[in-house]
C-alpha positions in Angstrom: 10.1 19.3 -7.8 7.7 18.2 -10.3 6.3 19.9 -12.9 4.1 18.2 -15.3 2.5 20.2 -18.6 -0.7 19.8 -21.0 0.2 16.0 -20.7 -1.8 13.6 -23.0 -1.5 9.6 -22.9 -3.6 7.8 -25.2 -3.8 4.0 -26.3 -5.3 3.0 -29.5 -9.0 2.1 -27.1 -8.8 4.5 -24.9 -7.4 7.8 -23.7 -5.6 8.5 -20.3 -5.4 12.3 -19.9 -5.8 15.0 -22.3 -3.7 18.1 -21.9 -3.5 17.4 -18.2 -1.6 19.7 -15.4 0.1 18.8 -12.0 2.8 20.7 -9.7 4.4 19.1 -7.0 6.3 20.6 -4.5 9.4 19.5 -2.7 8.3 17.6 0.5 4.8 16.8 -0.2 3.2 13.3 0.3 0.4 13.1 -2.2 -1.5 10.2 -3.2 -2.8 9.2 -6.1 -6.8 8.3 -6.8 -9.2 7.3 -9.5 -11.4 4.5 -10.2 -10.1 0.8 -11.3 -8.7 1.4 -14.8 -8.2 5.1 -14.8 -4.9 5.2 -15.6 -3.0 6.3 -12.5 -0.3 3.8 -12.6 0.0 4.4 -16.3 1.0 8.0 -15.1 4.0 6.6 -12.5 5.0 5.1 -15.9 5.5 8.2 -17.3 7.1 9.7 -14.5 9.3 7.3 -14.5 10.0 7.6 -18.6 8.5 4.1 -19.2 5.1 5.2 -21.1 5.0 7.3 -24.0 3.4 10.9 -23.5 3.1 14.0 -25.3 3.5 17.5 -23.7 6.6 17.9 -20.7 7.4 16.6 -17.5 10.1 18.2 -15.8 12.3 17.2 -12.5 14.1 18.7 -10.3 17.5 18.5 -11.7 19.9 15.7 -9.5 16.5 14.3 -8.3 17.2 10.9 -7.1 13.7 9.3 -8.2 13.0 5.6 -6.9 10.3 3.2 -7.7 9.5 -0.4 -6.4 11.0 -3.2 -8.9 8.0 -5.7 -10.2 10.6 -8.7 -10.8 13.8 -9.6 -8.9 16.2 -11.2 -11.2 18.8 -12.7 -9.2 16.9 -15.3 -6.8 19.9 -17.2 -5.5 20.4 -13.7 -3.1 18.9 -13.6 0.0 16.7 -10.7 0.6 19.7 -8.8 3.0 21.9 -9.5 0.5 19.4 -8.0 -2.2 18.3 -5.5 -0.2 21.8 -4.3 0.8 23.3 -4.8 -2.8 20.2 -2.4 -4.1 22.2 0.4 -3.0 24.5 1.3 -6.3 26.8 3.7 -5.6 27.4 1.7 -2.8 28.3 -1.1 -3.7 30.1 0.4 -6.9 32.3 2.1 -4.8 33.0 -1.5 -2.6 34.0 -2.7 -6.1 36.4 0.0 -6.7 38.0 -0.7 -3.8 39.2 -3.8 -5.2 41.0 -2.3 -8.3 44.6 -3.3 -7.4 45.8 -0.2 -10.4 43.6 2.8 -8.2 45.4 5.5 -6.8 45.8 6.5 -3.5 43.7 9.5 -4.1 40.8 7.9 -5.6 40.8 5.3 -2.5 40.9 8.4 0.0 37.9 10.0 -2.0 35.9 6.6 -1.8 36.5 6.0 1.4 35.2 9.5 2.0 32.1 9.3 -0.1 31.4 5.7 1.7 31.2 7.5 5.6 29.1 10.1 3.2 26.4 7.7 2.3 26.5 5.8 5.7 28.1 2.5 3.9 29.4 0.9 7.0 25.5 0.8 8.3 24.2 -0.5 5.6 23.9 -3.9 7.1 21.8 -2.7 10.1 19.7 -0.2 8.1 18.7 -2.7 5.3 17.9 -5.3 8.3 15.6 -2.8 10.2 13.5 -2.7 6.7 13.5 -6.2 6.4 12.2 -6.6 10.2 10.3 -3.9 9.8 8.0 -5.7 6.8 7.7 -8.8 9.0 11.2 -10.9 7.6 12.9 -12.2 11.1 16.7 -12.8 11.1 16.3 -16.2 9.8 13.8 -14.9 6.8 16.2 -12.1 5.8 19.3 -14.9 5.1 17.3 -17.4 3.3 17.4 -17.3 -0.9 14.5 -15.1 -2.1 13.8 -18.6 -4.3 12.1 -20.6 -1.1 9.6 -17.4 -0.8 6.2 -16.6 -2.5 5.2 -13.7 -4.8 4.3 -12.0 -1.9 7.3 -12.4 -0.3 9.7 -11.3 -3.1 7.3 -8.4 -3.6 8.3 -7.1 0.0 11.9 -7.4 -0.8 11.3 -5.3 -3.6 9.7 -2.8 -1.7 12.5 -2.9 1.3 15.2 -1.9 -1.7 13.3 0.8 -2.2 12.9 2.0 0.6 16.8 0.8 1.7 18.5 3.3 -1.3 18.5 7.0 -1.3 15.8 8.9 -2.6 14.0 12.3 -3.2 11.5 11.0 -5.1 9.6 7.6 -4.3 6.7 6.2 -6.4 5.0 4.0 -5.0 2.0 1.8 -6.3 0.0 -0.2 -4.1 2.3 -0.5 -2.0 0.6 -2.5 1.2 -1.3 -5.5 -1.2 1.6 -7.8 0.2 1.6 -6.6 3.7 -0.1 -7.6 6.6 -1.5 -5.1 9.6 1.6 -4.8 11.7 3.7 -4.3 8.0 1.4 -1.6 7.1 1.6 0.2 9.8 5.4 0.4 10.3 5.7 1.2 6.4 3.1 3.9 7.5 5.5 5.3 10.2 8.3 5.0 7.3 6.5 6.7 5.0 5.5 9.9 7.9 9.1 10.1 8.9 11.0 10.2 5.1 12.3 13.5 4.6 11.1 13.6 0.4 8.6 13.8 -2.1 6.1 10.8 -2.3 3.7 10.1 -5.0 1.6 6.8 -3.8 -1.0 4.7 -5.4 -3.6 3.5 -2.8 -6.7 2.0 -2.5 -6.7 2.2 1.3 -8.2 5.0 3.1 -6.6 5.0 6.4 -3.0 4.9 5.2 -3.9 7.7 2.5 -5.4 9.1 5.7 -2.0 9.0 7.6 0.4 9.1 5.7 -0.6 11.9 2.7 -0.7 16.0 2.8 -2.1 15.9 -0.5 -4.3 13.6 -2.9 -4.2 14.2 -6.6 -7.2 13.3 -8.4 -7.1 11.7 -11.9 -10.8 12.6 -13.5 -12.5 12.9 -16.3 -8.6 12.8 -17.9 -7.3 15.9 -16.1 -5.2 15.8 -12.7 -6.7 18.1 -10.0 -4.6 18.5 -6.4 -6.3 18.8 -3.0 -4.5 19.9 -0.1 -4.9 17.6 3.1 -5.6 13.6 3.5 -8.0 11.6 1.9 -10.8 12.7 4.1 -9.8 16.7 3.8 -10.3 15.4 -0.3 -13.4 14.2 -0.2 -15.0 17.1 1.8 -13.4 19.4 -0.4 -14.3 17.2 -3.9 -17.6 17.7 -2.6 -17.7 21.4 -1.9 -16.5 22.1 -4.8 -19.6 19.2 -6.7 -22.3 21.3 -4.9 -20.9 24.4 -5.8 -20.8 24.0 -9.5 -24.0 22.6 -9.1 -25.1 26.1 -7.6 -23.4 27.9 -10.3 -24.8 26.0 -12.9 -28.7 26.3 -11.7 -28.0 29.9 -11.2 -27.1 30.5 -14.6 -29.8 28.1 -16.0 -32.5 30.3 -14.0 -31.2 33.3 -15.7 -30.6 31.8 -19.2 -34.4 30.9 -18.6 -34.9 34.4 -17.6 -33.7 36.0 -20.7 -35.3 33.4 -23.4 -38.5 34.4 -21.9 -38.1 38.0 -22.6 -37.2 37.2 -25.8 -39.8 34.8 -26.8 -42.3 37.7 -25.5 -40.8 40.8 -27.5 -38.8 39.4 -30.2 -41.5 40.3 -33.2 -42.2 43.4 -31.0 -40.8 46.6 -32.9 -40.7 49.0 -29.8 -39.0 46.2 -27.7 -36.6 44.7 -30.7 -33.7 46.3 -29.9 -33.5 45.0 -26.0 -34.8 41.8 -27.2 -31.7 41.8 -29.5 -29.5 42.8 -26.5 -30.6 40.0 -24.4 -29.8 37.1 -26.9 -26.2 39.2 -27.2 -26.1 38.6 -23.3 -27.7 34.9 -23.5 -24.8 34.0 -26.0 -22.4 34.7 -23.6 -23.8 33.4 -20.6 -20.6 31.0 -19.4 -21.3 27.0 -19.5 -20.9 25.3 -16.5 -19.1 21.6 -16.8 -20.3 19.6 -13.9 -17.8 17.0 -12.7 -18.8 13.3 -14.2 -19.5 11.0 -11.4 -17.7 8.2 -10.6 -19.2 4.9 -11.6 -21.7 3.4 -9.3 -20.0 0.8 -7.2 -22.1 -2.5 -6.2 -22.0 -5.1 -4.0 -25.4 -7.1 -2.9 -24.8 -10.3 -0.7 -27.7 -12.6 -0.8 -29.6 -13.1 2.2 -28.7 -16.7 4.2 -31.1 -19.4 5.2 -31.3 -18.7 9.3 -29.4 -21.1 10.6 -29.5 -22.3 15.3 -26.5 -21.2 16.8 -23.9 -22.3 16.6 -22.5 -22.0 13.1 -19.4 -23.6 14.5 -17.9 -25.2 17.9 -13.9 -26.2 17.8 -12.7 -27.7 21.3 -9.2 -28.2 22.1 -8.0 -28.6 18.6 -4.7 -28.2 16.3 -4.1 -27.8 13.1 -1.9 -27.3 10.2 0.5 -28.6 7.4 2.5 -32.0 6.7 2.5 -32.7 10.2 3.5 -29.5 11.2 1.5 -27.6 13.8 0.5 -24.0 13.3 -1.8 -23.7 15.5 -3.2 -25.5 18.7 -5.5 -25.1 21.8 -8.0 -24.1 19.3 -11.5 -23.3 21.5 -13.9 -21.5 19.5 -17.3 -20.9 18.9 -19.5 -18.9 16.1 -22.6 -17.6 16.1 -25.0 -16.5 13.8 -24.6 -12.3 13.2 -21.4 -12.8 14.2 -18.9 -10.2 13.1 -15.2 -11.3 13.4 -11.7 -9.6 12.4 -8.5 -12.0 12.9 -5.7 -10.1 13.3 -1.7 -11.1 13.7 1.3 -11.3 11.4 2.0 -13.0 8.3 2.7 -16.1 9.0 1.4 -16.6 12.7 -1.7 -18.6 11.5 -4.4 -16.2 10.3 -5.1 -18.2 6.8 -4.8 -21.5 8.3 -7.2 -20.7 10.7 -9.5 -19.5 7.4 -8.6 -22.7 5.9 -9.7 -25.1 9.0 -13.1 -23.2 8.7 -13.5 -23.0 4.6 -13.2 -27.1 5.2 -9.5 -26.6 3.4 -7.7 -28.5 5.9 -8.2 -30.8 8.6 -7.8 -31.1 12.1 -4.9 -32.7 13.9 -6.4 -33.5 17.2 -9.3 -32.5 19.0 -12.8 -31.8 17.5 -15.0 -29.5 15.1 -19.1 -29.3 14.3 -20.9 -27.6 12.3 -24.5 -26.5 11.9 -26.8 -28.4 9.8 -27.3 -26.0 7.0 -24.1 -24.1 7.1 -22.9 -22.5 3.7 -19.9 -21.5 4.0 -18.1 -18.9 1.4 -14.4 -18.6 1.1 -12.7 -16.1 -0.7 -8.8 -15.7 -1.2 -6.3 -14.2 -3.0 -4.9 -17.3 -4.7 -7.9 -18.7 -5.3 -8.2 -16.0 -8.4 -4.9 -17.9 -9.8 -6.5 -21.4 -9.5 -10.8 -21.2 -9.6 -10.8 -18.7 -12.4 -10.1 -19.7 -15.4 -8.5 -16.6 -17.9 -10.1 -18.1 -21.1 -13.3 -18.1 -19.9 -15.7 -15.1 -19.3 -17.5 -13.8 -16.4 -20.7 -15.3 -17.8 -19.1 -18.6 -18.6 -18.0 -19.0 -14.9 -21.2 -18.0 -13.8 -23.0 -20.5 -15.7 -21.0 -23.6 -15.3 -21.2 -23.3 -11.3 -25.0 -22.7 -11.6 -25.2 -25.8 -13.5 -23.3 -27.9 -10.9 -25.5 -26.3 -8.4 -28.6 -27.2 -9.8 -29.6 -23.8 -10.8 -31.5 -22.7 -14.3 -28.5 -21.1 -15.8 -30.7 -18.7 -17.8 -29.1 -15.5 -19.1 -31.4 -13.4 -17.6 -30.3 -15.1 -13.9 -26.6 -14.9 -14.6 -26.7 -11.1 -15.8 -29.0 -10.2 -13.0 -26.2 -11.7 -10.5 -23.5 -10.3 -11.9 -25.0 -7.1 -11.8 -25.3 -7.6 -7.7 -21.6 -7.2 -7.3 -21.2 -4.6 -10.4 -19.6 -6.7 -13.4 -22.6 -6.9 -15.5 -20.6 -4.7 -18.2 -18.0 -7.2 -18.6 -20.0 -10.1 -18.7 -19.0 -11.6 -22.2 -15.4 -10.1 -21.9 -12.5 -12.8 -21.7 -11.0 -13.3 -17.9 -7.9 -12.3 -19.3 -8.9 -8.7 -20.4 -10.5 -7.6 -17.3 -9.1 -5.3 -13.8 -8.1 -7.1 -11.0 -10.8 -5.5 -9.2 -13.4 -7.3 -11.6 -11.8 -10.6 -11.3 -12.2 -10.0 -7.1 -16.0 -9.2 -7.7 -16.0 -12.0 -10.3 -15.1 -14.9 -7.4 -17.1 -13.4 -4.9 -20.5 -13.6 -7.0 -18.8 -17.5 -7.8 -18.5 -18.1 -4.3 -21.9 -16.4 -3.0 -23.9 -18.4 -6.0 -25.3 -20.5 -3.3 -26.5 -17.8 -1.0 -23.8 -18.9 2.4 -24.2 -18.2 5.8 -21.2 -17.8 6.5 -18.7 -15.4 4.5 -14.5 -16.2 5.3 -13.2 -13.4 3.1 -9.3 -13.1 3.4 -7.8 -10.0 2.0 -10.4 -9.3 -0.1 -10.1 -5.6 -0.8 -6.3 -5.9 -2.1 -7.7 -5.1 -6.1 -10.7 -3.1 -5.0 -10.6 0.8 -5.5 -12.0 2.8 -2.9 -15.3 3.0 -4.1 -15.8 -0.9 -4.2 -13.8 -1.2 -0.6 -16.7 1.3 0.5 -19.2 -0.8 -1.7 -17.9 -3.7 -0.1 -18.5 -2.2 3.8 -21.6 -1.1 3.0 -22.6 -4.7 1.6 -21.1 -6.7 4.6 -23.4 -4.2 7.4 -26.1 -5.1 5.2 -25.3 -8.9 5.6 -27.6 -11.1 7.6 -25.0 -13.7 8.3 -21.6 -14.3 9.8 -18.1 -12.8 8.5 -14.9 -14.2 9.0 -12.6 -11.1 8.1 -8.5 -10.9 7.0 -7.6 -7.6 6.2 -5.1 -5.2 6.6 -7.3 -2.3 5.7 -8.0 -0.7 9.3 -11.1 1.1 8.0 -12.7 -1.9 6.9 -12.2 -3.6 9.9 -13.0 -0.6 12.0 -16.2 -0.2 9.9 -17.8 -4.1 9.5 -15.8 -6.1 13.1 -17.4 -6.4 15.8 -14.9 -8.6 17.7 -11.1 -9.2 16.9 -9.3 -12.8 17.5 -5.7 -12.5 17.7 -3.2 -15.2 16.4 0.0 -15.0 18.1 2.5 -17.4 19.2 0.4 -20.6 17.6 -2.9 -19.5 19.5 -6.1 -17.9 18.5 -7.7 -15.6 21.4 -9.8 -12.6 21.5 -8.5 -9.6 21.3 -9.1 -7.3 24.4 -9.9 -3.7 22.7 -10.8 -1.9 19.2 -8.9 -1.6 16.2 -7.1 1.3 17.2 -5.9 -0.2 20.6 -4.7 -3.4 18.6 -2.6 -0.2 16.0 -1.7 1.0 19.6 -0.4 -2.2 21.1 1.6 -2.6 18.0 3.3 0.9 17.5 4.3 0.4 21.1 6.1 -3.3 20.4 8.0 -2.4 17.4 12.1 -1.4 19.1 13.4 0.0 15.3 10.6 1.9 15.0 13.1 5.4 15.3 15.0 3.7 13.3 12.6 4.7 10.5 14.5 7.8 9.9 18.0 6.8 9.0 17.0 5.4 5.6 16.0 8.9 4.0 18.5 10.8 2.2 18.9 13.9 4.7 19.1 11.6 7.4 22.0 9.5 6.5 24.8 10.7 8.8 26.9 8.9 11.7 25.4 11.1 13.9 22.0 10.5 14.3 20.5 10.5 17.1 18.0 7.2 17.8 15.4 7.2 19.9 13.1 5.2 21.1 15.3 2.0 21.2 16.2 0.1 23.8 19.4 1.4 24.8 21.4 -1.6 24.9 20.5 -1.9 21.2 21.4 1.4 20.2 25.1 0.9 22.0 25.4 -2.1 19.9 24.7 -0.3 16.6 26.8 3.0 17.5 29.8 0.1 18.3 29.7 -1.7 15.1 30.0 1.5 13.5 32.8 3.2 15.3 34.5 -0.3 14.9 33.8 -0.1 10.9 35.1 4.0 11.2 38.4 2.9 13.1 39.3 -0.1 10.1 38.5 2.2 7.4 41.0 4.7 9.7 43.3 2.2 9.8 42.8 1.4 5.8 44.0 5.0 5.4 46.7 5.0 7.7 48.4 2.3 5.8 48.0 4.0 2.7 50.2 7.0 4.0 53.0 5.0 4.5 52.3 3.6 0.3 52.3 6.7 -1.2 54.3 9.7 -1.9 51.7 12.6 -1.9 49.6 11.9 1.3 47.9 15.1 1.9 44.3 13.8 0.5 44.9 11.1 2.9 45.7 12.9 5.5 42.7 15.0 5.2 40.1 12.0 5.3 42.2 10.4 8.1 41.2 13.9 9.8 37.6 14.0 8.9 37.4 10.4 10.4 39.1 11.4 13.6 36.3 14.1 13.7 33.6 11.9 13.0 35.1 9.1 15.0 35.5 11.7 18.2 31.7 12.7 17.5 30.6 9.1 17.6 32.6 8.2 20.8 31.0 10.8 22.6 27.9 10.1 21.8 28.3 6.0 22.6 29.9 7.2 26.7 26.4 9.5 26.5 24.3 6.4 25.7 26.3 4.2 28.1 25.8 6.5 31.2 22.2 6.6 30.4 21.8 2.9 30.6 23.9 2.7 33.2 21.2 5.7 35.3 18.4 3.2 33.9 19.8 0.0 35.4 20.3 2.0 38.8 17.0 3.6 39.0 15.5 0.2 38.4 17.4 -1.3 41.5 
């Protein structure tokens, strides 16, 4: 499928990989790992014929290879109509359609290669995406100009996921999607049919999603079989076995030099002293594997503060006279260890916001503790708090000073250093990772040693090594965490109690993280759906499952009514043309297909109609 040899990417600082190797077979799901700034989505560049490389990478010939788009050009679409319109060939052949100088042949072929590609469902496939990465029917019909970044980037995503594929590279792919998202991309990503290569810092979807993991170290590409989990077991196996190898051959080098050192000047012994540096010479070298850099993150301990932090009572909140959310009653203690979960949109940040100070109430009433320090961290705030011109160092000082701290070198350096950005201290904002600029506001925001941490999507530029970092930091912390995420082993590892916003409320959540996965997984009606976007799968007679019945006769109508038009279509044709016998034949394969799909929508109907009696 993919065959990649003695590959070497360098840039005029720094090089990628030197004479690097991978194989990938058809069918396997294998992410992609390394540090911040390794180089692994400068290799999906490549792939994809977008980075210069020496060596070869070869594909499997006809592979249909699809990546995520980073800009969407034309914003007046909606995202259905972008989504839908991703599909080429598609909607190439739509356009040939209205050719008024095509032959009748050429019309029966596209109308053939259209029921091929499952054209007359595009509609409800590209709309199951859309639902399926949080866009309800209103969302999915308004121009992609009214939505955020974010937004646009899911869109984006859903085209890539809409067209056909072999191949899909994916980078990052969950940074713009919330919980319930993430897991139905998940269950998108278990059921397609081809080859994956995916970029991701997040351990349980690397978990569930991957059969293999492909490590980019020390500029070479190694390839474990299994998850994420299977990797590390296996990465360290192997560490502790070339560690073995290595010590045994040191002993024995040892060994050997002490013979010689002893009989070396020795006539009677010179010739076995001789043989012995022969065998020392070729004793074999053992490379150890070069560790990973050392991930920190070192919270400051809070001033104790009497419970409680916080105490809301009957309250609402929200925008412009809007509310989001109402019949607030909360309170927060100290220790207090808090996941909010719920879907984009429902409430989660404006709950975060209300607490940061952010925003005010509506109605009803709020305290807080004398003493409370409260730290809020979030994604946009690395757009409008940090500035790109400045360094780390600079930032550092120049909130010290408002603080009334001696902004001393020595200070600033040692608390940079707590959350691991010492080294780029006096490098410019604009030259540094994502992942630095993410430590970088959390040491800004934690300058003043708060009690309480509000920390929404924190991990979406951290590598795994900081999100670990980060989990062991938070246990560590002696004060109370206010936690958005959509990494489930973050929350599984640091939460202690979930809140749930849904339907314009926030109430705890009855259960772990896995019930709240659970609780979702059995809520989401296209999840079977899933399947009918992959390549293989694309036929008129698939079989859903899963689905409310009701829905599924709805879909299977719409397309038997889209199969008898484009029946029709030909039918009309016959009576145009001279030489119908390439009509004739498609009007044939339709009947066939058409007499397939009938029998299949009277077996869905008796079924619903044994449901409705069994429930009386």
């Amino acid at each position: 499928m993919i065959n990649l040899q003695n590959i070497s990417i360098h840039f005029p600082s720094i090089s990628i990989l030197e004479n690097a190797n991978l194989f990938i077979d058809k069918g396997q799901k294998a992410g992609l790992v390394a540090p911040n700034g390794a180089g692994k989505t400068t290799l999906l560049q490549a792939i994809l014929g977008k980075q210069d490389f020496s060596g070869k990478i070869e594909l499997a010939k006809n592979l249909l290879l699809v990546s995520v788009a980073q800009h969407i050009s034309n914003l007046d679409k909606s995202p259905l109509s972008h989504v839908i319109d991703s599909h080429q060939e598609r909607s190439f052949l739509l356009k040939q359609l209205e050719n008024k100088n095509i032959s009748t042949e050429q019309i029966a072929d596209i109308y053939e290669r259209l029921i091929t590609i499952d054209a007359y469902s595009a509609e409800a496939r590209a709309s199951n995406i859309l639902k399926g990465l949080g866009f309800d029917d209103v969302m999915q019909k308004k121009p992609l100009n009214t939505l955020s970044g974010g937004w646009q980037m899911r869109v984006a995503l859903a085209s890539a996921l809409f067209v056909p594929s072999d191949l899909l590279l994916l980078d990052e792919p969950t940074n713009h999607l919330d919980l319930e998202a993430t897991i139905w991309l998940e269950n998108f990503l278990i059921n397609y049919k081809g080859t994956i290569i995916l970029i991701s810092h997040d351990r349980n979807f690397l978990n569930n999603v991957c059969d293999h993991i492909i490590y980019l170290n020390a500029k070479k590409l190694e390839i474990y079989k299994g998850n994420y989990d299977a990797f590390i077991k296996n990465k360290a196996m192997k560490l502790n076995l070339l560690a073995k190898n290595a010590a045994k051959i040191e002993e024995k080098r040892k060994h050997i030099q002490k013979f010689i050192d002893r009989f070396k000047a020795k006539a009677t012994k010179a010739k076995q002293a001789q043989s012995r540096i022969k065998m020392l010479a070729k004793l074999q070298e053992i490379s150890l594997l070069p560790k990973d850099p050392e991930t920190i993150f070192d919270f400051p301990e809070p001033q104790k503060v009497s419970p409680p932090l916080l105490k809301i009572e009957n309250a609402s909140t929200g925008y412009d006279g809007t509310i989001v959310l109402k019949k607030l009653n909360i309170v927060l203690n100290p220790l207090d260890k808090i996941a909010v979960l719920g879907k984009n949109g429902n409430g989660k940040s404006t709950l975060a916001k209300l607490i940061a100070k952010k925003i005010p109430l509506m109605s009803g009433n709020i305290f807080f503790a004398n003493n409370l320090k409260i730290a809020y961290f979030a994604q946009n705030l690395l757009e409008t708090e940090i500035n790109k011109n400045n360094t780390p160092f600079e930032h550092i000082f120049k909130k010290m000073q408002l603080l009334g701290k001696n902004p001393l070198r020595k200070n600033i350096l040692a608390h940079l250093a707590k959350y691991g950005i010492v080294s780029c201290a006096d490098t410019s904002c604009s030259c540094i990772s994502g992942g630095q600029l993410s430590r970088l506001m959390l040491a800004l925001i934690c300058l003043d040693n708060p009690n309480l941490l509000i920390l929404d999507e924190p991990t979406n530029h951290l590598d795994i090594d900081a999100r670990d970092a980060l989990i062991d930091a938070l246990n560590s912390y002696e004060g109370t965490i206010i936690l958005i995420t959509h990494d489930f082993h973050l929350i599984e590892t640091t939460a202690d109690t979930l809140w749930l916003v849904h339907n314009h409320e926030c109430k705890p959540f009855d259960g772990d993280i896995n019930d709240y996965r659970n609780f979702l997984l059995k809520n989401k009606e296209n999840e079977s759906l899933i399947k009918n976007s992959s390549k293989k799968d694309s036929n008129n007679n698939k079989k859903i499952k899963n689905v409310p019945l009701d829905k599924v006769i709805n879909t299977l109508e719409k397309k038997l009514a889209d199969l008898n038009q484009a029946r029709n279509d030909l039918y009309q044709k016959i009576f145009e043309t001279e030489n119908c016998q390439k009509i004739q034949e498609n009007i044939d394969t339709l009947d066939k297909n058409i007499a397939e799909l009938e029998n299949d929508l009277l077996d869905k109907m008796i079924q619903l109609e044994n449901q409705k009696k069994s429930i009386k």
